[in-house]
GUVOMAR-297856 format. One record per residue (C-alpha): residue number from 1; residue in one letter; z, y, x. Coordinates in nm, 2 decimals. Each point is the difference from the previous one (the first is absolute). Layout:
residues N
<r nr="NUM" rest="a" up="Z" north="Y" east="X"/>
...
This chain:
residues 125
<r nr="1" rest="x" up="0.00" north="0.00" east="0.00"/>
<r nr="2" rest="x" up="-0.10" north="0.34" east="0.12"/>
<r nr="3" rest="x" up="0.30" north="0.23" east="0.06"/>
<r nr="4" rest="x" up="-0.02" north="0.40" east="-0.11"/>
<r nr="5" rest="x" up="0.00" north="0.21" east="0.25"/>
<r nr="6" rest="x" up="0.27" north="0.29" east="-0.01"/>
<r nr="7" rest="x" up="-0.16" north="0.33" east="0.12"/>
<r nr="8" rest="x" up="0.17" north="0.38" east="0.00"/>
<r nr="9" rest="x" up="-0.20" north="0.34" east="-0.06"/>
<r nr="10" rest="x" up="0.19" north="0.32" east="0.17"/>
<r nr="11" rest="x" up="-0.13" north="0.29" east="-0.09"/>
<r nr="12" rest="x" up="0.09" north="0.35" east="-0.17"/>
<r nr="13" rest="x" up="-0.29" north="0.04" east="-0.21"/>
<r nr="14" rest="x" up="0.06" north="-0.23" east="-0.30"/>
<r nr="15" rest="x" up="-0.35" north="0.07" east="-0.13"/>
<r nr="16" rest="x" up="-0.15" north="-0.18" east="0.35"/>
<r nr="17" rest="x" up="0.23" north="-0.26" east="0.01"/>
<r nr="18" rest="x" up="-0.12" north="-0.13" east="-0.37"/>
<r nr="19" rest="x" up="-0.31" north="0.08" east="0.14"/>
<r nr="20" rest="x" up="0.06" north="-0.28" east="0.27"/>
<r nr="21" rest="x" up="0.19" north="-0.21" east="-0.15"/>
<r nr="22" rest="x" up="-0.33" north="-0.02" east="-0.28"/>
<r nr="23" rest="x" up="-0.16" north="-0.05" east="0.33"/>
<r nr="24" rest="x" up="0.21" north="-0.30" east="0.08"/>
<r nr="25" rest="x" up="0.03" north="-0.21" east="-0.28"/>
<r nr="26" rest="x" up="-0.33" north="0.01" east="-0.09"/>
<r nr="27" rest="x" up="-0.11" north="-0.14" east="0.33"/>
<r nr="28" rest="x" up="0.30" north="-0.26" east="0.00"/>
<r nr="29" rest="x" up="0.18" north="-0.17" east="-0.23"/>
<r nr="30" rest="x" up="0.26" north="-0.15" east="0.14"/>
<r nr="31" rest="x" up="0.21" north="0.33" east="0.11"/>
<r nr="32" rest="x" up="0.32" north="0.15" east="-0.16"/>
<r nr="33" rest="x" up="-0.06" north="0.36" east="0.06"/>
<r nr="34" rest="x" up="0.34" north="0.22" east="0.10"/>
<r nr="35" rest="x" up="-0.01" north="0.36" east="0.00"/>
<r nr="36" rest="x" up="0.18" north="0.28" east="0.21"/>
<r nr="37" rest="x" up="-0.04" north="0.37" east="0.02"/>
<r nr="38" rest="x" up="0.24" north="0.06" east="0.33"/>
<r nr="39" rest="x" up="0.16" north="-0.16" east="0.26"/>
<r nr="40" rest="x" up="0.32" north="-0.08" east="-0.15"/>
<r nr="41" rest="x" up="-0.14" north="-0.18" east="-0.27"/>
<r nr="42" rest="x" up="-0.27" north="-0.16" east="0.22"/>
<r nr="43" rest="x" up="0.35" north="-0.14" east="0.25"/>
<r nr="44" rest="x" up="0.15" north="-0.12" east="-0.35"/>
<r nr="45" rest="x" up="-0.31" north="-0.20" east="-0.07"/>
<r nr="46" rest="x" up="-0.05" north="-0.16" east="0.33"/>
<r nr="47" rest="x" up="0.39" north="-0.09" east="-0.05"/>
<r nr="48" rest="x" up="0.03" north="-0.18" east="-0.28"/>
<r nr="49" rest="x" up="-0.42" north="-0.11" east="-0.10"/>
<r nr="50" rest="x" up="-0.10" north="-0.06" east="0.39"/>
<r nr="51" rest="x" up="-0.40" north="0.07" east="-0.07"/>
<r nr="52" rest="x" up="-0.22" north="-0.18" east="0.20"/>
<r nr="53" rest="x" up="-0.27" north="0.34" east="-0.01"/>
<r nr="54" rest="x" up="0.07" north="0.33" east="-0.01"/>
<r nr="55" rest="x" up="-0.26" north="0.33" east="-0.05"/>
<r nr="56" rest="x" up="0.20" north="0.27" east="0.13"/>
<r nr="57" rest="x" up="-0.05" north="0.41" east="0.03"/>
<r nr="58" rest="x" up="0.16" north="0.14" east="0.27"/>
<r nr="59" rest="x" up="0.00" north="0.31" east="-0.13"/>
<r nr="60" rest="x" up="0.27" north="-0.02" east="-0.23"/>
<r nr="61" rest="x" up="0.24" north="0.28" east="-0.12"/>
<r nr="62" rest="x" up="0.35" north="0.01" east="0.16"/>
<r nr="63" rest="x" up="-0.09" north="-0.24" east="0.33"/>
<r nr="64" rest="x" up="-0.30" north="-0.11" east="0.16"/>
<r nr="65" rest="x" up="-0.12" north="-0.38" east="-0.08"/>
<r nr="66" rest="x" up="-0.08" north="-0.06" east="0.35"/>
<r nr="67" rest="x" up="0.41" north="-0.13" east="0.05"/>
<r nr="68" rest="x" up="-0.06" north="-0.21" east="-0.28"/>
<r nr="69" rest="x" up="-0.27" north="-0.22" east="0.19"/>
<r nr="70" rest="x" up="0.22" north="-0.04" east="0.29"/>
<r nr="71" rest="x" up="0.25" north="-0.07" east="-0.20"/>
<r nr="72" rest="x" up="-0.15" north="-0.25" east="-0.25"/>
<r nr="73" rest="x" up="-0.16" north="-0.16" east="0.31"/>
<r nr="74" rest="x" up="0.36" north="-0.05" east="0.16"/>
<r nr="75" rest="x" up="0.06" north="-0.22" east="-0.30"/>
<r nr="76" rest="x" up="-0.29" north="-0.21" east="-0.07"/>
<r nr="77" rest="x" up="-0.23" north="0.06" east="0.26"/>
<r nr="78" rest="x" up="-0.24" north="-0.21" east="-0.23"/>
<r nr="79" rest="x" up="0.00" north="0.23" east="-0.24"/>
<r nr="80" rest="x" up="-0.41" north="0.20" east="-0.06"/>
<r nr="81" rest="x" up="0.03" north="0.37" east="0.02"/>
<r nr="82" rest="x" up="-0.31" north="0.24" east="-0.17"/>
<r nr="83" rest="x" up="0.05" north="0.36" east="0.08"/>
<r nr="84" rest="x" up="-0.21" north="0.16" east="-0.27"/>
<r nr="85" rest="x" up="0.08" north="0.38" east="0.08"/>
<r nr="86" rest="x" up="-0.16" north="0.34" east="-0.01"/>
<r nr="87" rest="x" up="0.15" north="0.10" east="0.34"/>
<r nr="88" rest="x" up="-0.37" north="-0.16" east="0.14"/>
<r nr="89" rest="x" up="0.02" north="0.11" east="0.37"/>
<r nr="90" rest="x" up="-0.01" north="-0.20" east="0.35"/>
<r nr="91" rest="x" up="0.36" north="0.03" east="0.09"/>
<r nr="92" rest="x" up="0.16" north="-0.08" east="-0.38"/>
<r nr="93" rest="x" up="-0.25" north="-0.33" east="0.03"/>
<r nr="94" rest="x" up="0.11" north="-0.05" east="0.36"/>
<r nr="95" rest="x" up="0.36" north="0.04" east="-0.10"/>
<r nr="96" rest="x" up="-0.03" north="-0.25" east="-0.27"/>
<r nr="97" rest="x" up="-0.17" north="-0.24" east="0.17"/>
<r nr="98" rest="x" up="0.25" north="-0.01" east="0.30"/>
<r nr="99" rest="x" up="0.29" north="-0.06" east="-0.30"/>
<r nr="100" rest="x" up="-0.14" north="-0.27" east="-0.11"/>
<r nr="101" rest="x" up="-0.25" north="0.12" east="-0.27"/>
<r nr="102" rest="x" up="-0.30" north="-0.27" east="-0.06"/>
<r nr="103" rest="x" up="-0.22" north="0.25" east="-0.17"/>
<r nr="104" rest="x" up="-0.05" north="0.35" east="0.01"/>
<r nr="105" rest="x" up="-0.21" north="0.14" east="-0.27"/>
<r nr="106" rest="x" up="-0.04" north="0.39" east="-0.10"/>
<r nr="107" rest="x" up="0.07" north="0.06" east="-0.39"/>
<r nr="108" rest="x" up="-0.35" north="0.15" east="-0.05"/>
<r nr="109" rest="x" up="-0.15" north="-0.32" east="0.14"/>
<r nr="110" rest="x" up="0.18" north="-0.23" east="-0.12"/>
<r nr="111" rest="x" up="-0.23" north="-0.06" east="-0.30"/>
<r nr="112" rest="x" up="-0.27" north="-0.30" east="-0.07"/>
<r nr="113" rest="x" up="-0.09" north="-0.28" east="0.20"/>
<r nr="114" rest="x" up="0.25" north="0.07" east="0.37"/>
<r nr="115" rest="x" up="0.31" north="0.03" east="-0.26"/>
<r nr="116" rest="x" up="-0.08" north="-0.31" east="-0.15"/>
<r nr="117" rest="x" up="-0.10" north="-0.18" east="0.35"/>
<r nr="118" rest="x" up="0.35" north="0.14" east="0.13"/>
<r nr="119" rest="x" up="0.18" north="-0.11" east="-0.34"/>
<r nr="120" rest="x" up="-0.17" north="-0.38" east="0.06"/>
<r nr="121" rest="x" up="0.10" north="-0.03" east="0.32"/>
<r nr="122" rest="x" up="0.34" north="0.11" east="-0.02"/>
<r nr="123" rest="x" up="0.09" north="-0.20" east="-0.28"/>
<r nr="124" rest="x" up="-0.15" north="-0.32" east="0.06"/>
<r nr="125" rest="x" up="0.16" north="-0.04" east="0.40"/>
């Protein structure tokens, strides 16, 4: 039997993340989608629902997200991080990459075919 696949959306903008998580779950099927709009809720999650994939944008409110890949890495190195983030320049991609981040994709191109390639891949490791 196939096991669901727990994955976590962070992000401020509650409009994007039903966006995404649209995105998601029509692509897979076998995902339990867990939303957070800032860190605090995003360390709760991990905590207590231990999701397996996580889209994060580091450019949340009261603290930047890129702690939260280190830290979520510390934890369960395992563990498939997205950055999908408007803050699309060579150092926040660099940054995020050497915390741990699998993906780094820029809000305004994270549409069509690449999202869904990204959302495959990440999901079905």
């Amino acid at each position: 039997m196939l096991r669901r696949k727990k994955v976590m959306l962070v992000d401020p903008s509650p409009i994007f993340r039903l966006k995404l998580k649209e995105a998601i779950q029509t692509n897979e099927t076998l995902v339990d989608v867990i939303e957070a709009e800032n860190v605090d809720q995003a360390d709760d999650i991990f905590r207590n629902h231990q999701p397996e994939v996580v889209f994060l944008d580091i450019a949340l409110p009261e603290e930047a997200g890129i702690g939260l890949i280190a830290s979520i890495k510390a934890v369960a190195a395992d563990t498939r991080i997205v950055v999908v983030t408007s803050q699309d320049s060579d150092e926040c991609s660099a940054r995020a990459l050497q915390n741990g981040a699998d993906y780094f994709l820029a809000k305004e191109h994270a549409i069509g075919l690449h999202l869904i390639d990204v959302i495959h891949d990440v999901i079905r490791r």
